[in-house]
Steps between C-alpha positions, in 0.01 A plus 500: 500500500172625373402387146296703252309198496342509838414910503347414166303170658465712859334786239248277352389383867418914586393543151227189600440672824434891367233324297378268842477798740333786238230251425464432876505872616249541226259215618537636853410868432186369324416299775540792680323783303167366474450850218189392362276384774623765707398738284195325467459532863543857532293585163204310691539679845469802305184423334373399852599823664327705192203285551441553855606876442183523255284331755568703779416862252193283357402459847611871633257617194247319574477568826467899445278423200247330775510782692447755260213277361358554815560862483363586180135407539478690815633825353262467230231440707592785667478709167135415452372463822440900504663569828755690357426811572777738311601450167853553589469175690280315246807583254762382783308168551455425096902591443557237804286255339602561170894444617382173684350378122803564329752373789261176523537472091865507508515300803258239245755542230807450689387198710406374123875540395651328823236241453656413143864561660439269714380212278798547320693475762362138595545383138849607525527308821378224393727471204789554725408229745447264193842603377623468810397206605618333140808691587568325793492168407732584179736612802479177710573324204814745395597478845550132549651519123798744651532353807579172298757722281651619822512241646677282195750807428609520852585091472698574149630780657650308829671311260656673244611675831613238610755413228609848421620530860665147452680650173586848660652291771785384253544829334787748576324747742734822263326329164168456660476878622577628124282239388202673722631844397440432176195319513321867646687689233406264223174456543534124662720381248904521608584261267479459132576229199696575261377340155658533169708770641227689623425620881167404553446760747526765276513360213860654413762325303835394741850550392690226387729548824195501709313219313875245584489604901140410519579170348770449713292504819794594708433859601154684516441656194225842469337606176714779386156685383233434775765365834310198526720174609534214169491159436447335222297161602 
């Protein structure tokens, strides 16, 4: 016959082993997620895509800015050389040139912009590598530390295993099955003390009728206000 006594002593084993396997699942997700280097990572690929974006317009610019510096003398020599012979092309020739000026001057100015874009793009890549890098060894560090915690909480946890399935064993399989209904409804905790008349479940006060059963031991005895299954220690 099942005792109160060994649901009570089988619920402090799974009450041991919640605590075991959250702290392990836990440890393992970290080891895992690798959140802040990753992040790291990406934040720094970034940078280096934005960098080599600016490069390629800095060097698109100043490739057209070459050839329109190219360009511009030789319409203006053209303007004074006094082989123009219409004025209609002399104005045609100075709108061309004057166009060229003011495409080369914002070709100047915009080359200037990417130029500081682009330094502040290394800076920022620097500081992520340094990060980074720091980063990195905080994580082989962290990651020996969990593997450590894994690996100790998967020892503890073979063995507490070990003697709840020795304890089960000697439980009535009916008791056992309302013991583990319980424990889901309850939160982990199928059964309570009762102290100074008191359910310590729920903190409810028991009946005098219920309070002499418990004692008794005989028969399973539930809280009359939260279900769960007594003893009184």
């Amino acid at each position: 016959m099942t005792s109160i006594r060994q649901l009570f002593s089988l619920q402090e084993l799974d009450l041991v082993l919640d605590k075991i396997q959250t702290e392990k699942s836990g440890a393992e997700q970290e080891l895992t997620a690798r959140l802040a280097l990753a992040k790291m990572e990406s934040d720094l690929e970034s940078e280096k895509d934005k960098l080599a974006e600016t490069q390629s317009s800095h060097q698109t610019f100043r490739q057209e800015s070459e050839t329109l510096k190219e360009r511009v003398p030789v319409l203006e020599e053209r303007i004074y050389s006094g082989d123009i012979n219409t004025e209609r092309e002399l104005e045609s020739i100075e709108q061309e040139a004057g166009h060229a000026r003011k495409q080369l001057d914002d070709m100047e100015m915009r080359m200037l912009e990417l130029s500081v874009a682009a330094d502040s793009f290394r800076a920022r890549i620097t500081e992520l590598e340094t990060g980074l890098e720091v980063q990195r060894v905080a994580w082989e560090a962290r990651h020996a530390e969990l593997s450590e915690i894994v690996n100790r909480l998967s020892s503890e946890e073979s063995k507490i295993l070990a003697q709840r399935t020795e304890l089960a064993s000697s439980v009535d399989q009916v008791e056992l099955q309302k013991y583990d209904l319980l424990r889901k409804k309850k939160g982990g905790t199928a059964v309570a003390k009762v102290e100074r008349g008191l359910c310590q479940g729920c903190r409810m006060s028991l009946p005098t009728q219920h309070l002499q059963k418990v004692r008794t031991g005989r028969h399973t005895v539930l809280c009359n206000s939260c279900g769960r299954m007594l003893w009184t220690g």
